[in-house]
C-alpha positions in Angstrom: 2.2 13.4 -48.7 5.4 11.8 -50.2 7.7 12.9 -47.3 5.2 10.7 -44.8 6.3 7.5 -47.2 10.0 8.9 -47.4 10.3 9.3 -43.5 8.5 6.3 -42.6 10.9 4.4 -45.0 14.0 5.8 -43.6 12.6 5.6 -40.0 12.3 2.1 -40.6 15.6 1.5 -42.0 17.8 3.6 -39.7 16.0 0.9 -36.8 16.8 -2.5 -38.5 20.9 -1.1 -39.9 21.5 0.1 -36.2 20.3 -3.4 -34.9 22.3 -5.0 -36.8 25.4 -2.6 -36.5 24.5 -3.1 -32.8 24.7 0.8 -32.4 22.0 2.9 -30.5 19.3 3.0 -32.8 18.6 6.9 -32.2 22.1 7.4 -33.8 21.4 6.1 -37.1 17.8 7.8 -37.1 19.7 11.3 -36.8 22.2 10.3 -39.1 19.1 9.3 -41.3 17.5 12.6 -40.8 21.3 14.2 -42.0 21.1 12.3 -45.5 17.4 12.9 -45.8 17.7 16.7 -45.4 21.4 17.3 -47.5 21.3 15.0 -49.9 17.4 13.9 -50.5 16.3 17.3 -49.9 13.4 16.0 -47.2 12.5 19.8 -44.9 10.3 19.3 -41.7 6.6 19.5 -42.3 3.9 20.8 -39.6 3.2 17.1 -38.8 6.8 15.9 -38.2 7.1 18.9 -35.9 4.1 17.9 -33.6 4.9 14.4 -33.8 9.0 15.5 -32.5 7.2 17.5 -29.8 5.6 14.7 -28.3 8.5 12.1 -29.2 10.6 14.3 -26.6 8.1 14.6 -24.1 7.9 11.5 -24.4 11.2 10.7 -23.9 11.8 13.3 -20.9 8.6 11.8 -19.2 10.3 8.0 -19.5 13.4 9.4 -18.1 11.9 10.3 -15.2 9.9 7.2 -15.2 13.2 5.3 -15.1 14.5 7.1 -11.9 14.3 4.8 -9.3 13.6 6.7 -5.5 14.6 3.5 -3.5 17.8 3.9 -5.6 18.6 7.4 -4.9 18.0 6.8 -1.4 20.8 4.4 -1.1 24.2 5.9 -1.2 22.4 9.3 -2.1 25.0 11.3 -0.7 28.0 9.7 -2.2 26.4 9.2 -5.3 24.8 12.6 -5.8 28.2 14.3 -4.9 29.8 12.0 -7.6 27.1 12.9 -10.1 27.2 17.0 -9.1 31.0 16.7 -9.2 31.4 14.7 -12.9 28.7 17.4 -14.3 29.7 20.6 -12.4 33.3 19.7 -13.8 32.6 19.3 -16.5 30.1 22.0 -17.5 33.2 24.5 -15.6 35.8 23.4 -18.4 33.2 23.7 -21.9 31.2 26.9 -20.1 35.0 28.7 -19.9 36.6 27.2 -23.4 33.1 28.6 -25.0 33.0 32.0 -23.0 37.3 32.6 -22.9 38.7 31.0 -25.8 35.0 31.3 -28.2 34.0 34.3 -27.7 30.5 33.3 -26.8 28.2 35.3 -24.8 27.5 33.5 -21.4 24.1 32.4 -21.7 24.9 30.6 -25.0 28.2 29.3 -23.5 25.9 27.9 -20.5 24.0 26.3 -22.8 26.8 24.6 -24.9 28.1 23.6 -21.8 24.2 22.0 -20.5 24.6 20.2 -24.1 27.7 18.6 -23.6 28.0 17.6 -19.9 24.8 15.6 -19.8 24.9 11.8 -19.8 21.9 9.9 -21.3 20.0 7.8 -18.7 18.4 6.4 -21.7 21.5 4.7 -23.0 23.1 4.2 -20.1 20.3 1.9 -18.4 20.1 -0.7 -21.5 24.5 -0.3 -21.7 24.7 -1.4 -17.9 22.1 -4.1 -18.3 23.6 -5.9 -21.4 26.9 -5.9 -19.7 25.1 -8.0 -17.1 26.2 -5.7 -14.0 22.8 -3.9 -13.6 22.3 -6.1 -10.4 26.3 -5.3 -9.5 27.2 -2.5 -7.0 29.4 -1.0 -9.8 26.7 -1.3 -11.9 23.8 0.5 -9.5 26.4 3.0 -8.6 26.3 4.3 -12.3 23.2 4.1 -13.1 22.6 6.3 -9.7 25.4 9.1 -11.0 24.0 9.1 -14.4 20.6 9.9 -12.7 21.9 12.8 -11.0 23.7 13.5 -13.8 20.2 13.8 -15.9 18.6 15.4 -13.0 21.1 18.5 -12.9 21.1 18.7 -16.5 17.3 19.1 -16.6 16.6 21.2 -13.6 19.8 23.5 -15.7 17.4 24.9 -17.9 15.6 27.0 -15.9 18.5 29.4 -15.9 17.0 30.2 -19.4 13.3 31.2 -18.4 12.0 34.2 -19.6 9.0 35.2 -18.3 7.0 37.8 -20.3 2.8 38.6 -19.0 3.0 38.2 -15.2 -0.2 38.0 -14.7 -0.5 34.8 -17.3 2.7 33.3 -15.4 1.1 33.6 -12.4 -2.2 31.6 -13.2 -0.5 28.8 -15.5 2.1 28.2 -12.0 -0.7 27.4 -10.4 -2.6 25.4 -12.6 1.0 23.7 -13.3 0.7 23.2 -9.1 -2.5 21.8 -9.2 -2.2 19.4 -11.6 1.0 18.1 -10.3 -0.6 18.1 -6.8 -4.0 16.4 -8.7 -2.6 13.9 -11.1 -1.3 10.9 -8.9 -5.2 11.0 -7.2 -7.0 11.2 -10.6 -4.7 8.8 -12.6 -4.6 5.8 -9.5 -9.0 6.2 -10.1 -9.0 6.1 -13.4 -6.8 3.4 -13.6 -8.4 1.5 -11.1 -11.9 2.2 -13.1 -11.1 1.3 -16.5 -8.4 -1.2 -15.8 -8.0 -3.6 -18.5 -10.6 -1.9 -21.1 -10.4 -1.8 -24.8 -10.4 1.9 -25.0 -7.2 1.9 -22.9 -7.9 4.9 -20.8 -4.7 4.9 -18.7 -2.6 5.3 -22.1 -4.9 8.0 -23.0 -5.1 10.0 -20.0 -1.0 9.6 -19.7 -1.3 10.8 -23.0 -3.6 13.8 -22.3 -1.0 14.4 -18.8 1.8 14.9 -21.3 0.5 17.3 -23.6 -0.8 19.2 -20.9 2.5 19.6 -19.7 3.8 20.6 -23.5 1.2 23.3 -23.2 1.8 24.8 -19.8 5.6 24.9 -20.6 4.6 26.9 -23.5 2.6 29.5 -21.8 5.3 29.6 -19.0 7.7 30.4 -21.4 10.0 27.1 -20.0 11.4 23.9 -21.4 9.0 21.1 -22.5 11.5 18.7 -20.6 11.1 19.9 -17.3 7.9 19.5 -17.0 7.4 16.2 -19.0 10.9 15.2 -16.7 8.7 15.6 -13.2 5.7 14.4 -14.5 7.6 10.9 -15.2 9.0 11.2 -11.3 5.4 11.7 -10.0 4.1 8.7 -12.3 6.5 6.9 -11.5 4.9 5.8 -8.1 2.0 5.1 -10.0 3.0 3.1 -13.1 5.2 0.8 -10.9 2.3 -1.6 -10.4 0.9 -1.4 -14.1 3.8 -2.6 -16.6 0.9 -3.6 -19.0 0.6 0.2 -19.1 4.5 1.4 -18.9 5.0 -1.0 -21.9 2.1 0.1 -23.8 3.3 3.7 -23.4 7.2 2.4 -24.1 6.1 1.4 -27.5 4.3 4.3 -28.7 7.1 6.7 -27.4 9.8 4.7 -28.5 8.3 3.1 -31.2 7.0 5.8 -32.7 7.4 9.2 -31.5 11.0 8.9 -30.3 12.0 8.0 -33.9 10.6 11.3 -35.4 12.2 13.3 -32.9 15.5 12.3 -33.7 14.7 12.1 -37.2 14.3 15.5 -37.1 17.4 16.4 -35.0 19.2 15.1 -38.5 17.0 17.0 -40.6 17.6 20.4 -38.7 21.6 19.2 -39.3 22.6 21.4 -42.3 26.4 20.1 -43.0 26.6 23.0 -45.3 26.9 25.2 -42.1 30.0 23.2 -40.9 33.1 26.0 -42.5 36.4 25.8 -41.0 35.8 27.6 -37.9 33.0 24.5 -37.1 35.7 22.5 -37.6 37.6 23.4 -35.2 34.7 23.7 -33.0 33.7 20.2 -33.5 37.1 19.4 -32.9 38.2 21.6 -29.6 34.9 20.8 -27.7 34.7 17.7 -29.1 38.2 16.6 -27.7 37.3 18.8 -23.8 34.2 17.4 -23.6 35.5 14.0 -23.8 38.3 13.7 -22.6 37.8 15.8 -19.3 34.5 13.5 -18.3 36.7 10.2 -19.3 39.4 11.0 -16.8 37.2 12.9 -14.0 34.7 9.2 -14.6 37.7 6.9 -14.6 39.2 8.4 -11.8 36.3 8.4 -9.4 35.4 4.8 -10.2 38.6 3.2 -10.3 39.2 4.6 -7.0 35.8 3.1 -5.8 36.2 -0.3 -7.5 38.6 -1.2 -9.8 40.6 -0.1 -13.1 38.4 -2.1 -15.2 35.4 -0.4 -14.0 36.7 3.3 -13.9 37.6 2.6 -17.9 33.8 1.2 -18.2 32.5 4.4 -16.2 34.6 7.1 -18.4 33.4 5.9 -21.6 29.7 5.6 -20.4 29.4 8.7 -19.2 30.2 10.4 -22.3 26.7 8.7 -23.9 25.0 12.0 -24.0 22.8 11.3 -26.4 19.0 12.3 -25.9 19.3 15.3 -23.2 22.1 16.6 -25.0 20.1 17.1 -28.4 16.9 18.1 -26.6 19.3 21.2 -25.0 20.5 21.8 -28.2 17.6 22.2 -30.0 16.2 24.7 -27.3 19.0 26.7 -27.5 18.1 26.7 -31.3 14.4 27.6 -31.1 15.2 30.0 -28.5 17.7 31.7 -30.8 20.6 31.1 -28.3 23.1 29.5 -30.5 23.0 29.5 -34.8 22.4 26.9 -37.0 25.7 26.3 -37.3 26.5 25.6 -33.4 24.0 23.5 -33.0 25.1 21.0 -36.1 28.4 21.1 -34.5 27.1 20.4 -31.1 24.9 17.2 -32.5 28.0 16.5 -34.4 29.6 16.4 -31.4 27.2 14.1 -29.6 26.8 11.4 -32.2 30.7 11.2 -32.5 31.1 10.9 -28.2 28.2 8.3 -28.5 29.9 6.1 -31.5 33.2 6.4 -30.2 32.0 5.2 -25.9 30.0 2.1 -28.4 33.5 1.2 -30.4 35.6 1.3 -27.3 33.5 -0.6 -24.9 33.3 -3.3 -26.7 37.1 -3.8 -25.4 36.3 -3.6 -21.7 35.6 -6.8 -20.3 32.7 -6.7 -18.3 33.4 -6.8 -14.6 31.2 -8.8 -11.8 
């Protein structure tokens, strides 16, 4: 019962040093969940685990809730291309350093290569806005490429299902079908019925919708994110007329569960896997990653706009935060990459993310 009192402390913590640092607060709380695991000696409990698995559910459901159709529809061809383009490119270069110059088989190269060519729609959106050029077409025209960006990344993991019973796939696809087909009809009655009630039915059916999806992703052998990613898409034309409920939901997710999940990205962190040939690991795709997404981004947008805003685009796109870690720790429980990889890989991510906040800072915002 001690580690609940430990975790809830550093949880808190981690929140109020990144505010003030002005640094994404799902940094610090991995970094937190690093020192809590090498040097306090904190290991992840049953309860921290089933908190983390809603806390990314969570997350992947919001992300979806945050992709805007009308958006997509405007300038969806140039943007998409953009968006395919920057991640295809990407993922190319890190999929062939891991598979040629690694030594890593191709499904574990694929995955580092998912892991680091995602950009995080979660830290882009509140980036764009506190620039003050969410409303600008620069602006909209990121937010759009780091949608597709997040979309292509997601819809990437099915290349690692493994179906085992048949028979069991085939009757959880279609009860996967029908509640996708069911659940905009039953959630617009319910929360027409019990609008405005104490017992807040809409959270706890939204609620109910996302573990259901956590459980059918589990019998079907796939990613959580996938399902809790489309479920956010189909609420998304629901929950657009109730942001009593959306902000209700917001704080529970990122108020609580989000915070444990990354927590626990730190804890699985174990820095005394990191030997020299991490290292250079850390260091190689640390370096490819980067760089070949800052001058594909900078490019593209400085071509489109101007120099100002193709510098703003390279280092935002390389906030890969959230999807990147949630690939990651598939790969881990899947038993695709070690221990080891995946610390370098998080490594990896927190660095790209620290470094885009440090340098933006220079880049004057543009109207």
């Amino acid at each position: 019962m001690e580690h609940v009192i430990y975790v809830g402390i550093l949880i808190v913590l981690a929140g109020i040093i990144a505010l003030e640092l002005r640094i994404p607060v799902a940094i610090m709380e991995i970094v937190f969940g690093v020192i809590a695991f090498n040097l306090l000696g904190i290991t992840t409990d049953p309860w921290i685990d089933f908190l983390a698995d809603l806390g990314v559910l969570g997350i992947m459901f919001f992300a979806g809730l945050e992709v805007d159709p009308r958006m997509l529809k405007r300038d969806l061809l140039k943007n998409s291309t953009i968006g395919a383009f920057i991640y295809l490119a990407r993922l190319a270069i890190v999929f062939s350093v891991a598979f040629l110059l690694f030594g890593f088989d191709p499904y574990a190269s694929l995955l580092i290569g998912i892991s680091l060519s995602t950009t995080s729609l979660a830290l882009v959106y509140p980036i764009v806005k506190e620039r003050g050029t969410i409303k600008s077409e620069h602006g909209q025209a990121i937010l759009s490429v780091a949608m597709v960006i997040d979309i292509l990344s997601t819809v990437s993991l099915v290349f690692f299902v493994q179906p085992e019973q048949e028979i069991l796939l085939i009757i959880y696809i279609m009860v996967a079908l029908l509640i996708f087909y069911s659940a905009p009809k039953v959630t617009k009655r319910i929360f027409a019925r019990y609008q405005g009630s104490l017992a807040e039915m809409e959270v706890r059916f939204t609620l109910l919708c996302l573990m259901a999806a956590g459980f059918l992703a589990e019998k079907l052998m796939l990613s959580e994110v996938i399902f809790a990613f489309f479920l956010g898409l189909i609420f998304s034309e629901i929950i657009v007329d109730r942001k009593d409920v959306e902000e209700k939901l917001r704080g529970i997710v990122f108020g609580f569960l989000a915070p444990v999940f990354f927590f626990k990205a730190g804890i699985l962190m174990d820095l005394s896997q990191l030997h020299l040939d991490m290292i250079t690991f850390i260091i190689v795709f640390g370096l490819v990653a980067y760089l070949s997404v800052y001058f594909i981004a900078k490019s593209v947008f400085a071509r489109l706009f101007n120099k100002e805003v193709g510098e703003c685009a390279g280092l935002i796109f390389n906030f890969r935060l959230s999807f990147g870690i949630i690939a990651a720790i598939f790969g881990l429980r899947m038993g695709l990459i070690s221990v080891s990889v995946y610390t370098s890989i998080v490594t990896i991510i927190l660095l790209a993310s620290i470094v885009s906040s440090i340098f933006l800072k220079f880049v004057p915002p543009q109207p």
